[in-house]
N, C-alpha and C positions, 0 to 999 in steps of 0.2 A: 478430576476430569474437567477439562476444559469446558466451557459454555463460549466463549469470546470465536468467531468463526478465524480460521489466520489462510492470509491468502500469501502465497507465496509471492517474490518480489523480484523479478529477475529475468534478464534476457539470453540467460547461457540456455542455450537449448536442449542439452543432452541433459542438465539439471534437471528442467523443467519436462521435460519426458519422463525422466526417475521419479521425483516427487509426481507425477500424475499418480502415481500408484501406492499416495501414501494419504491414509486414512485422515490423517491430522489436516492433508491440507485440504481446504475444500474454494479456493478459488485459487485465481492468480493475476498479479499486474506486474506490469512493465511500463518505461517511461526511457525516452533519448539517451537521457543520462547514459542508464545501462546497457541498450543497444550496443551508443558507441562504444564501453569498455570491452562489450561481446563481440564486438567488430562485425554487428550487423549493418550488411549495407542494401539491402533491398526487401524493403519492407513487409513490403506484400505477402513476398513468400515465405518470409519469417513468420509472420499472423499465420499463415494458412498451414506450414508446418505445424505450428502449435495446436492451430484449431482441428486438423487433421485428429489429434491425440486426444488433450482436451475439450467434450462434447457436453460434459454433464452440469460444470459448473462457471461461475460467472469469471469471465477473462476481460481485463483492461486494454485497452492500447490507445496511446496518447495521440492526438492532431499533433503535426510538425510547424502548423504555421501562425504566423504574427499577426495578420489581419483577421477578422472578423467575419469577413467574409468569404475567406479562403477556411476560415476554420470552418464553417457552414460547409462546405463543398467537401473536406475532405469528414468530419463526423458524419456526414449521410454515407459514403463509400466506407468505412471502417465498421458503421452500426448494420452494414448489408450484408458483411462476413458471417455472421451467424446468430442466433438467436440469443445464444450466452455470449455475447459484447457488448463491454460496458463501453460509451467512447470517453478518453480523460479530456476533460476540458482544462483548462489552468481557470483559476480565480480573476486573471487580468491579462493582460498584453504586456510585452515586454517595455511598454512606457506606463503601465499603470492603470491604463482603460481599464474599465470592469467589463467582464463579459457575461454580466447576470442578464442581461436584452437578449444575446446571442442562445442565453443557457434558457433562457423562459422561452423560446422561438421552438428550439431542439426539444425541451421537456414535453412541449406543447404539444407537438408533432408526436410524439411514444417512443422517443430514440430512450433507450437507457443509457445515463450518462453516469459519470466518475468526475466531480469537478476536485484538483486539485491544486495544491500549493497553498494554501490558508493555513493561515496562524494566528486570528482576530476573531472576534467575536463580533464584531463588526461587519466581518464577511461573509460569516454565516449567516448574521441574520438579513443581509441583504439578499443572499441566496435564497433561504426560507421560500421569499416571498417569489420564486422565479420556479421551485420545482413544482412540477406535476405531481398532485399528493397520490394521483391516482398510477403515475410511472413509477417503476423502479430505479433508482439514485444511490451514489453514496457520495458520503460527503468527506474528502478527505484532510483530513487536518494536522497536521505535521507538527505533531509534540513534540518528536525529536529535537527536533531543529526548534521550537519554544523552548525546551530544556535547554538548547545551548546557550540563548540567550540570558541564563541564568534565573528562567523564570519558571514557578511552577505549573507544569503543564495540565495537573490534573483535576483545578480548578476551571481552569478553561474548558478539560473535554466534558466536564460535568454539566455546565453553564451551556455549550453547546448542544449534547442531549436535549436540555427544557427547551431549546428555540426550535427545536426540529418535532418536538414531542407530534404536533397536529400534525405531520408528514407520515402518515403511517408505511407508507413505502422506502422511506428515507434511511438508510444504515447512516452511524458516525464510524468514518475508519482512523483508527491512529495508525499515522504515518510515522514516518523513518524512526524506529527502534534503535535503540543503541542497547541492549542488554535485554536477557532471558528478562530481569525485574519489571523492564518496562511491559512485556505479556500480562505479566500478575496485576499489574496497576492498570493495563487497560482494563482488563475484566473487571478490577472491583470496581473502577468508576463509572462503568456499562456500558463501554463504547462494543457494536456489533460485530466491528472487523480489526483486523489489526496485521497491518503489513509484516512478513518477516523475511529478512532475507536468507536464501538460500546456506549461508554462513550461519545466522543465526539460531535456523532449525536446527540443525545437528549440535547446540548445545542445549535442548528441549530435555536431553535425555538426562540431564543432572537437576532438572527441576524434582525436589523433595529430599536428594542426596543428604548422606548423615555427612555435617559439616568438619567430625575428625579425620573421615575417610579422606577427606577433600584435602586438610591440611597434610595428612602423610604424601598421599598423594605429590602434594606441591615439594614435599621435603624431597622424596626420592627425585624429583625431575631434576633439583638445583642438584642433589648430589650425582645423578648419570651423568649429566651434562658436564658437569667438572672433569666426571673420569672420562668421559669422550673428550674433552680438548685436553687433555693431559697437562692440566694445569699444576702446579706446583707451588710448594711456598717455602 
């Protein structure tokens, strides 16, 4: 049994309708990215769709803008949608500006926020010092994307953890997963949350599998697949 909480990760709506009804997940975030792939284009009523359905657990949704002050205007309108919204913040502006002033203003104020995009250790602990220990926060740090850089992720979210330790309000969430493995690894290194995409879940169901099963399994796909393309030799 899992302990690591996994929030679902995803802008397809009718998905995220389904899994509301599924014990395993107990939040849910979304980010532009996946919007655009969803081919959402009006925002509002997409959040209130969702929040329509999802009422009981914590839901993200991201500021769309680049300035600092535009991000202030639109995280007060997003954190008004309901009591379960998280607003995502990014770590910086798209030139690099940090937006820990912006995030210690918001924290300050009782918005619960999602600050995302961090991959540093650096950025945490400059965050550290901007949340509200007394607000609810999480802190989203993108192991995935550390992993791709060929670097091991699970140092960092450990190392993250002790900087957040005095936040007692504060979750570590591992972001972008690329395999069932990486669930197993957030939880032993103790990160609280752990993003999965809607794809990902539905391979939740082979975690513990006996691994000969797994190999016939793979034997029989290579040998239907042959005899569906009527391959010959």
């Amino acid at each position: 049994m899992l302990k690591i909480k996994i929030f679902a990760d995803g802008a397809d709506i009718d998905g995220i309708l389904e899994l509301a009804e599924n014990p395993l997940v107990r939040g849910f975030t979304t980010n532009p990215t996946l919007m655009h792939r969803a081919g959402v284009v009006e925002y509002e009523r997409f959040a209130r769709d969702v929040l329509d359905v999802v009422r009981d657990v914590p839901v993200s949704f991201e500021v769309i803008a680049d300035s600092f002050d535009e991000m202030a205007r639109q995280a007060r309108k997003i954190a008004s949608w309901g009591g379960n919204v998280y607003v995502k913040i990014p770590i910086t502006s798209t030139s690099g500006a940090s937006s820990v002033a912006l995030i210690h203003d918001l924290s300050g104020d009782g918005l619960k926020l999602n600050v995302t995009a961090l991959t540093t250790l650096d950025q945490v602990d400059s965050l550290s010092s901007a949340l509200n220990p007394n607000v609810p926060s999480v802190v989203s740090v993108f192991a995935g994307r550390i992993a791709d850089t060929g670097v091991d992720p699970i140092p960092v979210m450990e190392a993250a953890l002790k900087i957040l330790a005095p936040l007692p309000e504060a979750e570590l969430l591992w972001a972008s997963p690329r395999e069932v493995l990486n669930i197993v690894q957030a939880e032993k290194s103790g990160c609280h949350i752990i993003t999965v995409t809607h794809e990902l879940l539905r391979k939740l169901n082979g975690v513990g599998r006996d691994l000969t099963l797994v190999s016939l399994d793979t034997v029989n796909m290579f040998y239907d697949d042959a005899v569906k393309s009527g391959l010959t030799l």
